[in-house]
N, C-alpha and C positions, 0 to 999 in steps of 0.2 A: 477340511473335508477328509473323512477316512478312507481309504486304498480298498476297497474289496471288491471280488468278484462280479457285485453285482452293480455297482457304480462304474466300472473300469470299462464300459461301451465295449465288449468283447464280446461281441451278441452275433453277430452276424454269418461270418468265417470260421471255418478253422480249414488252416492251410497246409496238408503235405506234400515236405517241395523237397529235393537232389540237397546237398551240402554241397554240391557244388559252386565256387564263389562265382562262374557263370549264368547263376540261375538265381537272383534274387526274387521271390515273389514278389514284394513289395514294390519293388520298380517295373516288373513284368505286367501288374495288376493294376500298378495306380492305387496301390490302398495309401490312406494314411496312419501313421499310430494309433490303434485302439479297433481298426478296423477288421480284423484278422490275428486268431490266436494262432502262433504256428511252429511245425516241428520240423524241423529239415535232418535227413538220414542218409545214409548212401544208397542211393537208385531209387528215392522215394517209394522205397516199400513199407507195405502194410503186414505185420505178420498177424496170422491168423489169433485167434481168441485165444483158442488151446497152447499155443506155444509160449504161453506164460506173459511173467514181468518182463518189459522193457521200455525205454523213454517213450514211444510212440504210443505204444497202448496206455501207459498213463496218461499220456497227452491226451489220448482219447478218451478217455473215461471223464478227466477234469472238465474237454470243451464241451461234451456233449450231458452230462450229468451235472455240472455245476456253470458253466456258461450259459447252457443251453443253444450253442450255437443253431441255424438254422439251415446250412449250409458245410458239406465237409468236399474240400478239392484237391486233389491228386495231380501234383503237375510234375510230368515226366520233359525231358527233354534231350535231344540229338546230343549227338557223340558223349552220352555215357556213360564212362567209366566203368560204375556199378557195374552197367550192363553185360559191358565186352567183358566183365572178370564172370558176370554168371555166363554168358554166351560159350566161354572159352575155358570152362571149367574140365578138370580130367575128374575122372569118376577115380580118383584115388585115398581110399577109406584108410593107407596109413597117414597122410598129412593133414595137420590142423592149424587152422586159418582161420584169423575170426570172420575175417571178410569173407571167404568161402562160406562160412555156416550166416551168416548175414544174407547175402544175396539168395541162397539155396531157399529161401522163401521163394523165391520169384522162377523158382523150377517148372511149377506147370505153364508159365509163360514161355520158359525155355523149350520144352518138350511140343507145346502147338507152334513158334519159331520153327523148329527143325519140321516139324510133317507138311505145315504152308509155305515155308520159305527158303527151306535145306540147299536147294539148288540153286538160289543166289549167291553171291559174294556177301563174305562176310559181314563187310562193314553196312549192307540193305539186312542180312538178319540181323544185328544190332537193333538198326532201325526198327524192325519190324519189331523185334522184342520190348523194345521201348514201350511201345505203343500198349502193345500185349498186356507187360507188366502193369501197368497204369489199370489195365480193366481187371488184370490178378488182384492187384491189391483193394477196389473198389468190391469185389465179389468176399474177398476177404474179412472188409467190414463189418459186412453183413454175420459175422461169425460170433460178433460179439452184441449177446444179447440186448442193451441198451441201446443200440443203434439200431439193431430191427426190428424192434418195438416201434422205436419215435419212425424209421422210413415206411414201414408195415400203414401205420398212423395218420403221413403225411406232413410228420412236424418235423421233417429231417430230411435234406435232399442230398445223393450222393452226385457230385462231379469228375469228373476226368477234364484234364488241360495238358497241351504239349506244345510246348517250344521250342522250336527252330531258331536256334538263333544263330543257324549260318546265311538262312530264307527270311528270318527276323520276320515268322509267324506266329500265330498261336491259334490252335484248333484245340474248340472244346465242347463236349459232351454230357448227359445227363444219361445216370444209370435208373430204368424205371423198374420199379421190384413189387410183384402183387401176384396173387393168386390168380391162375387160368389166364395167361398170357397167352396171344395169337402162337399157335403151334405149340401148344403145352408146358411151356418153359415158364419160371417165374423173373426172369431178367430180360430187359432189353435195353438199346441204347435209342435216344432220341435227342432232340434241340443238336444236332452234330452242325459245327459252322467252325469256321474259317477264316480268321481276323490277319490282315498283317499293315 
C-alpha cells in the first residue's frame, strides 16, 4: 500500500499544541496515530497570514488544503513559559531574541491581559494571557484565506482547548465566525465545557 496524504486517515484533526514536553496532545486527547496532524510551537501560537513562511503556517496550508482536515485546535495550557516570556517582555528595540519576536505575535493578547487583568499578580495575568492567546491565535486563522473560506462554508471548524495540568482539566471551546452576529460582531465563542 502506498504512503499518501490521502490514504494516511489524517482527516479529522489538526492539532496546535505548546512544545512543551508537559503538554502532549495525543495523551491529553486520547487520539491515536493517524488521528490528528499536528504542529507543537512555543506558546502554541498562530502567527497571522501576512507575517509570512514559517513551520505552522505550512502546517496549515498542508492540513487544511491537502488533508483537508475538518477540525483545527488550539490547545494552550497553565504555567507557560511562552507566555511569562511575552507577559514579561521589556519593550526594548536594541535587543534581539528569536523568542521575543516569536511570542510578540501574541501581543494583542498581551495588551487585553494588561487592561482586564493589570491589577492581578502576575502569575493570574500569565493565566489570563493563556487563555487570551489561544482566542489570539484562533482569530488569527481566520487571516489566512483558505481557512476562511472552508469556516465562512461550514467545512472547517475552528477550536480553542486549555489545560490545567496542575487542576488536571481541560476546557474547550468553539469559535463561531459568520456574517451579522448578535451585536455586530462576526466572532463568537460557544460549546465552552469543562472536562476534568
Amino acid at each position: 500500500m502506498q504512503c499518501t496524504p490521502e490514504n494516511s486517515g489524517l482527516r479529522r484533526f489538526m492539532v496546535i499544541a505548546c512544545a512543551d514536553s508537559r503538554v502532549c496532545p495525543s495523551t491529553i486527547l486520547g487520539f491515536q496515530p493517524g488521528e490528528a496532524f499536528t504542529v507543537r510551537n512555543i506558546a502554541n501560537l498562530v502567527p497571522p497570514f501576512l507575517h509570512g513562511a514559517s513551520e505552522t503556517s505550512a502546517a496549515l496550508e498542508f492540513a487544511v488544503n491537502t488533508l483537508e482536515v475538518a477540525n483545527i485546535l488550539v490547545v494552550g495550557h497553565s504555567c507557560c513559559g511562552g507566555i511569562q516570556a511575552l507577559m514579561s517582555m521589556k519593550n526594548d528595540p536594541g535587543s534581539r531574541s528569536f523568542i521575543k519576536d516569536w511570542v510578540s505575535i501574541g501581543k494583542s493578547a498581551r495588551l487585553s491581559t494588561k487592561a482586564a487583568a493589570g491589577n492581578l499578580s502576575f502569575e493570574m495575568q500569565c493565566r489570563h494571557c493563556e487563555k487570551e492567546s489561544i482566542n489570539g491565535s484562533l482569530l488569527n486563522l481566520l487571516t489566512y484565506p483558505w481557512i476562511e473560506k472552508r469556516v465562512s462554508e461550514a467545512t472547517l471548524s475552528l477550536h480553542g482547548g486549555y489545560y490545567d495540568f496542575v487542576n488536571c482539566t481541560f476546557e474547550k471551546w468553539t469559535l463561531v465566525y459568520r456574517e451579522r452576529l448578535e451585536g455586530g460582531s462576526k466572532y463568537a465563542i460557544k460549546n465552552r465545557s469543562l472536562w476534568s
